[in-house]
TIFI-281592 format. One record per residue: residue in one letter; x, y, z of N, C-alpha, C in turn. Coordinates in steps of 0.001 Angstrom, whole numbers, padded with zeros to 6 digits, always signed. Layout:
<recs>
AXYZXYZXYZ ...
</recs>
This chain:
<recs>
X+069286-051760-077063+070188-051784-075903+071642-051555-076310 X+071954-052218-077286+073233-051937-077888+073655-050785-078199 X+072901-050160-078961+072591-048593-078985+072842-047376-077852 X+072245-048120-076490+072293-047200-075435+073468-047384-074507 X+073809-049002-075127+074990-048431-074373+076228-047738-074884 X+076163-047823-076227+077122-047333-077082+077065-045842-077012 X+076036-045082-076315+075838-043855-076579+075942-042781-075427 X+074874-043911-073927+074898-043146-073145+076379-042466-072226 X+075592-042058-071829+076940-041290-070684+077272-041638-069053 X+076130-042179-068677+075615-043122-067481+076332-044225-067071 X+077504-044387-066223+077743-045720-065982+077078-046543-065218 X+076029-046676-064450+075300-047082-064407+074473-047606-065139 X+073900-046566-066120+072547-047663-067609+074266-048667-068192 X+075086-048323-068463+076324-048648-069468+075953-050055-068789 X+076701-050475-067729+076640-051044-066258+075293-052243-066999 X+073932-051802-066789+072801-052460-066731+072730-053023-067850 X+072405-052159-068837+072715-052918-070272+073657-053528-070843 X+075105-053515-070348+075766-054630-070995+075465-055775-069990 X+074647-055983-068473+073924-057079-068062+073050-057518-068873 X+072054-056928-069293+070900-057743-069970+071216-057892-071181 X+072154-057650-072437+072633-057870-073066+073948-059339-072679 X+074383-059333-071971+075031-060675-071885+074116-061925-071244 X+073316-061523-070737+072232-061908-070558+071333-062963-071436 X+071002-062188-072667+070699-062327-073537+071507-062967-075006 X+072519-062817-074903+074084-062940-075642+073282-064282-076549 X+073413-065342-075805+073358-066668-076515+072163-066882-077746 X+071163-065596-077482+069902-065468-078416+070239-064826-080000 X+071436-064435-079816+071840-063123-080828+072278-063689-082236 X+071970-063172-082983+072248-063697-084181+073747-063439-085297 X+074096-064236-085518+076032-064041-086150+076091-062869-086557 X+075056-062328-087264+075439-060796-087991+075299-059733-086807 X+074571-059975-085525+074338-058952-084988+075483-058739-083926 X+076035-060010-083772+077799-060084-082868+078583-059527-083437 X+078690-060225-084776+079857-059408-086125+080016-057473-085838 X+078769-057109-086173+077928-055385-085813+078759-055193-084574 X+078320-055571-083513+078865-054974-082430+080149-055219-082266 X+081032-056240-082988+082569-056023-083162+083155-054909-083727 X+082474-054639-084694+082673-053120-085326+082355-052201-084804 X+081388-052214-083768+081265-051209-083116+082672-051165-081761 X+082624-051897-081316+083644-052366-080465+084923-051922-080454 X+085588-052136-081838+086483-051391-082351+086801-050542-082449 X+085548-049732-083430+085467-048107-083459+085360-047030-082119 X+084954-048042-081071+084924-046918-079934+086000-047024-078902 X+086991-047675-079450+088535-047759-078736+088832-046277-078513 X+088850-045489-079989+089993-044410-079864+088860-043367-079338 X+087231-043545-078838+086921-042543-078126+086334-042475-076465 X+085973-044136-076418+085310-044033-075292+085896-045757-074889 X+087184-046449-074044+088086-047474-074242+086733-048054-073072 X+085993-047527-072284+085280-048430-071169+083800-049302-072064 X+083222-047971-072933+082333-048614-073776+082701-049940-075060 X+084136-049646-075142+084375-050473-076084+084784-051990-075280 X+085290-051952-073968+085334-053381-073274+083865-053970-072772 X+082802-053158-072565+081395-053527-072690+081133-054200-073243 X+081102-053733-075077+081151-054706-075720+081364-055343-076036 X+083112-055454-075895+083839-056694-075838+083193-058038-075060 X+082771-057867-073544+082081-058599-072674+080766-059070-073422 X+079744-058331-074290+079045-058687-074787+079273-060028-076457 X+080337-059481-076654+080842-060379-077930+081525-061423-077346 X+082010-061849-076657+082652-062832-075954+081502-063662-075688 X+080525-063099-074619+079408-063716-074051+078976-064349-075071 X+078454-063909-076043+077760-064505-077176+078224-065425-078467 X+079362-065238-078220+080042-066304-079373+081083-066887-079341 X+081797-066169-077830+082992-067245-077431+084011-067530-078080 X+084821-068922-078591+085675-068869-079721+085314-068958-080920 X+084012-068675-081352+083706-068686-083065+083995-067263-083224 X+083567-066134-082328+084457-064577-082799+085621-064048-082877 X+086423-064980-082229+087961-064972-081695+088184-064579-083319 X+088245-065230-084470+089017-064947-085562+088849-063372-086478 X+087116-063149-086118+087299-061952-086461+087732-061073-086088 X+087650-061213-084198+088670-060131-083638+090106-059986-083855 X+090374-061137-084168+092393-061114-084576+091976-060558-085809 X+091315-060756-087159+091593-059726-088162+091231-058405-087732 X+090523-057716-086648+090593-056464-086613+091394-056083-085882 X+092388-056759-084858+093228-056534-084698+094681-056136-085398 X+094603-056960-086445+095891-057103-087612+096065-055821-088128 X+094477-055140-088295+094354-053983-089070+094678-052995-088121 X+094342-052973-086942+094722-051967-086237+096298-052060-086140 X+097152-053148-085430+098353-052947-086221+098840-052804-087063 X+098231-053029-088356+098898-052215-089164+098696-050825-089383 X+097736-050282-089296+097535-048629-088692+098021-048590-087842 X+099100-049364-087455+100067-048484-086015+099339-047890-084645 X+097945-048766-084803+097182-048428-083605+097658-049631-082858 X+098893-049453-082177+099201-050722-081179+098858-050807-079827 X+098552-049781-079079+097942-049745-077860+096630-050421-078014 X+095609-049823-078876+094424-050572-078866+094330-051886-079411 X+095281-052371-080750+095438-054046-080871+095560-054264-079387 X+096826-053944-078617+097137-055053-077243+096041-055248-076574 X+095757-053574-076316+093836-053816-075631+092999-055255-075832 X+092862-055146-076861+091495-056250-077470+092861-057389-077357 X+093570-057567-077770+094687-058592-077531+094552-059376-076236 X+094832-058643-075273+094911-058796-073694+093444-059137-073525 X+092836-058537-074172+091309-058739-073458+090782-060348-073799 X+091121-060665-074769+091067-061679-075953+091766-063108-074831 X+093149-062740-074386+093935-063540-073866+093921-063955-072475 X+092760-062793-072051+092402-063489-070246+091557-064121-070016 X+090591-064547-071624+089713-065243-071351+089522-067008-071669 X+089011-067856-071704+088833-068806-071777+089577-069531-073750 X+089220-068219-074484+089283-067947-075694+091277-067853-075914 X+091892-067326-074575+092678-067177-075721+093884-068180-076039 X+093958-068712-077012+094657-069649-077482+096126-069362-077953 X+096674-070001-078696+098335-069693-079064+098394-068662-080344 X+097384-068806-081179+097076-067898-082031+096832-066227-081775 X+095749-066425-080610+095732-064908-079665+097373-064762-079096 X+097975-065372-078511+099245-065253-077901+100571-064800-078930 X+100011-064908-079635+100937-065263-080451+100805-063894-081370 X+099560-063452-081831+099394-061751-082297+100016-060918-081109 X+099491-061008-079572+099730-060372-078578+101607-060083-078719 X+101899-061019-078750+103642-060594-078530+104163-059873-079868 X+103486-060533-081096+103716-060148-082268+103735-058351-082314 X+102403-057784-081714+102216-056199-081493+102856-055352-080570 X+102984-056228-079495+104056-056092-078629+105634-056057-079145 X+105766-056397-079939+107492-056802-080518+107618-055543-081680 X+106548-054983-082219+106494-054227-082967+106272-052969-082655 X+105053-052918-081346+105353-051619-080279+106480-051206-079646 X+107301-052038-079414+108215-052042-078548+109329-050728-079297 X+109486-051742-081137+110612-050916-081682+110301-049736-081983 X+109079-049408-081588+108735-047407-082177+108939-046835-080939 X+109368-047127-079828+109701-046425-078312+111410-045879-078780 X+111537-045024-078168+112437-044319-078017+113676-045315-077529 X+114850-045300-078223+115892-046504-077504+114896-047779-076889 X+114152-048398-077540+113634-049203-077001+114732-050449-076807 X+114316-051078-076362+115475-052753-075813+114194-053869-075252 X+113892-054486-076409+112874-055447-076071+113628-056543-075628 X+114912-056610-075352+115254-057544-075187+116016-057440-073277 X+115344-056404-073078+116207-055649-071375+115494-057214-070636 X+116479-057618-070101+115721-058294-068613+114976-058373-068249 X+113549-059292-067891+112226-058554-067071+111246-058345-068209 X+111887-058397-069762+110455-057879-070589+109496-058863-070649 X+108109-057991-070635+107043-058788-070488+106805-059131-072315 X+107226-058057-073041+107348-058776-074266+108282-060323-074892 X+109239-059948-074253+110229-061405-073771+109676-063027-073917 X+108605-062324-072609+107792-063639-071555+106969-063740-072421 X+106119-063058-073588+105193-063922-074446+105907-064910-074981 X+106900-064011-076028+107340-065156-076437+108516-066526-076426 X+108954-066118-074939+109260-067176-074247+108226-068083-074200 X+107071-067948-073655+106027-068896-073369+105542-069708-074397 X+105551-069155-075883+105076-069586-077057+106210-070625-077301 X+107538-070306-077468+108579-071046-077462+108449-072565-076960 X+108268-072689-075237+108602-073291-074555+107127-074190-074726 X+106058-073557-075203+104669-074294-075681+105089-074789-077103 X+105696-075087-077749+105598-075495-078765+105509-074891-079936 X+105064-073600-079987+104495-073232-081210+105524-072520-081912 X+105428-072590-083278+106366-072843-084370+106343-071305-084568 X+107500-070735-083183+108117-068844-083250+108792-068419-085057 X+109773-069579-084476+110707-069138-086218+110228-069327-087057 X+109569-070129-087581+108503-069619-089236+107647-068452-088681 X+106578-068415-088081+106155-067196-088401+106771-066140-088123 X+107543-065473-087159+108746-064891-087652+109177-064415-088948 X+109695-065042-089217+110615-065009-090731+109832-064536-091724 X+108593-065085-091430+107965-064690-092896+106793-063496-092029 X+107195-062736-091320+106199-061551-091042+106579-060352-091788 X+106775-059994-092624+107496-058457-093516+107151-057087-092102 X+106718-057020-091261+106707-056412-090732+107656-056067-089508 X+108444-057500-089593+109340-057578-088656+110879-057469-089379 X+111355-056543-088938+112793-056668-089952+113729-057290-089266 X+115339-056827-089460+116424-057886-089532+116581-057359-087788 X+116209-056395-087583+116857-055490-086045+115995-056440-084883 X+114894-055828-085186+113992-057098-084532+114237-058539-083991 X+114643-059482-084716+114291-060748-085297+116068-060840-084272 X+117237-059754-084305+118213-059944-084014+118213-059678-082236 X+117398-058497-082055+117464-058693-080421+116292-059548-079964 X+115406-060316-080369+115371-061374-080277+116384-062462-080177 X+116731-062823-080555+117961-064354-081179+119061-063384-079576 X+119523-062387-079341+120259-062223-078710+120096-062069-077026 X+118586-061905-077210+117843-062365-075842+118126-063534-075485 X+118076-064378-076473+117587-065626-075994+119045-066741-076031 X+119698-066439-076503+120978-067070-077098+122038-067913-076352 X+121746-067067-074742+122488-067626-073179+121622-068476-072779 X+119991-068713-073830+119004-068881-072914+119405-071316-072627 X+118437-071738-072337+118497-073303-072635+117704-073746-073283 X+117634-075049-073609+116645-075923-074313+115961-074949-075266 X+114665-075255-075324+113913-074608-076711+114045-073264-076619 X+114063-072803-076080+114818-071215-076117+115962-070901-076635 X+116852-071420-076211+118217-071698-077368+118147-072059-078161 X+117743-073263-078912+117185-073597-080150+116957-072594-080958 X+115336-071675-080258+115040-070930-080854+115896-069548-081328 X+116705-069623-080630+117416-068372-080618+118740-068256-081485 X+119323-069821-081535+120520-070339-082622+119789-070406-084356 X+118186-070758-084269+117782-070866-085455+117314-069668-086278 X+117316-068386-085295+117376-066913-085633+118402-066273-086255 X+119321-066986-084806+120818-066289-085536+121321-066967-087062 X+120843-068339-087384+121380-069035-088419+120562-068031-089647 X+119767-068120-089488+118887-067337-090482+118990-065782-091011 X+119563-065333-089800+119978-064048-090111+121597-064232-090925 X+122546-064857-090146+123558-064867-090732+123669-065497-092174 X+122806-065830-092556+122796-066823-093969+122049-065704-094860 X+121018-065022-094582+120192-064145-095335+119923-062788-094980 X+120904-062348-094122+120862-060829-094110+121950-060220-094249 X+122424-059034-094843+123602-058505-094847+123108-056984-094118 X+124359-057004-094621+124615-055449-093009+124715-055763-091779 X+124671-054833-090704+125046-054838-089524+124366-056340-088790 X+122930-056270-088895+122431-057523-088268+123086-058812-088586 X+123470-059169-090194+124273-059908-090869+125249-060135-089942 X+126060-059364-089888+127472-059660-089261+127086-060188-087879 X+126680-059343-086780+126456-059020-085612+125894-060660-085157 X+125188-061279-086259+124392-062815-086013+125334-063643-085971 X+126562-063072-087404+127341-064639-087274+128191-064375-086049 X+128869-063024-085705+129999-063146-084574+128876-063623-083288 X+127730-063703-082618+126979-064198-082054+126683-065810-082235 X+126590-066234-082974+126765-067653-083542+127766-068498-083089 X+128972-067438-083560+130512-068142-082680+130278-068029-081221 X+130239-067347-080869+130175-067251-079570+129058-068400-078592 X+128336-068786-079310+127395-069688-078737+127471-071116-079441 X+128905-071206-080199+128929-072346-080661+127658-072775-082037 X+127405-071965-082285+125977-071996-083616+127059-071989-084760 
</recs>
């Protein structure tokens, strides 16, 4: 069944068999969920409806014990700069029962990193829904500025319209956003360097 749906062309059989396959989900054995994650993956960049099929089928069947392998195949797809399809499985990951601060927390991460390969991008414009992740992570508790800091994937530009988003912001948002700018101004030189501490003054940091 896995097979047919991975293959056919029918949305309808597609349709039927990922029913009797979720169906069936709870019978399936760890290696054979693992399999269809890989398959799952691989059919992002050709067929994105067959690959949320299976998504529905890997969810069904293992719930939050698969959650971790999907964030490492996610990681990898961001780092292949496949960021549309990380958010995919990201988002997909995060509407469900499954997704936790850890899912939330890759989601904005790919998002913050998609953002800076757009043309004049401004992740920090008003209204960003990249923003609102990690506003939300912020205001939940979870510890933004260490992982941050220590992501090598995120550089000083980043990390700065961040801190400058947030800087007018209040409470743990400000926090978060004074403990950016401190960090930058203490350990970065060049433009971001500067740009953190005259930002710093200005917000009393």
């Amino acid at each position: 069944l896995a097979r047919l749906l991975a293959t056919t062309k029918s949305h309808a059989v597609a349709a039927t068999a990922t029913g009797v396959l979720v169906r069936l989900a709870e019978h399936f054995p760890p290696k054979f969920v693992r399999d269809l994650v890989d398959r799952s993956i691989k059919q992002l960049s050709g067929n994105v409806r067959v690959a949320d099929l299976l998504l529905d089928v890997v969810l069904a069947a293992a719930g939050s014990k698969i959650v971790a392998q999907l964030l490492e195949a996610c990681v990898r797809l961001r780092r292949a700069h496949r960021y549309a399809d990380a958010l995919h499985v990201l988002a997909r990951i995060a509407s469900t029962p499954h997704g936790d601060d850890e899912v939330r927390y890759q989601l904005a991460l790919t998002k913050l990193l998609h953002d800076a390969t757009l043309p004049a991008a401004d992740v920090g414009a008003p209204g960003s829904s990249t923003m609102g992740f990690v506003a939300a992570l912020v205001r939940g508790g979870f510890p933004m500025f260490d992982r941050l800091r220590k992501e090598s994937a995120v550089d000083a530009e980043i990390l700065l319209r961040i801190a400058t988003h947030f800087a007018t912001a209040v409470g743990a948002e400000r926090r978060f956003a004074t403990e950016l700018l401190q960090h930058l101004a203490t350990r970065t030189k060049g433009r971001a360097g500067t740009e953190a501490r005259v930002a710093l003054r200005a917000v009393g940091g």
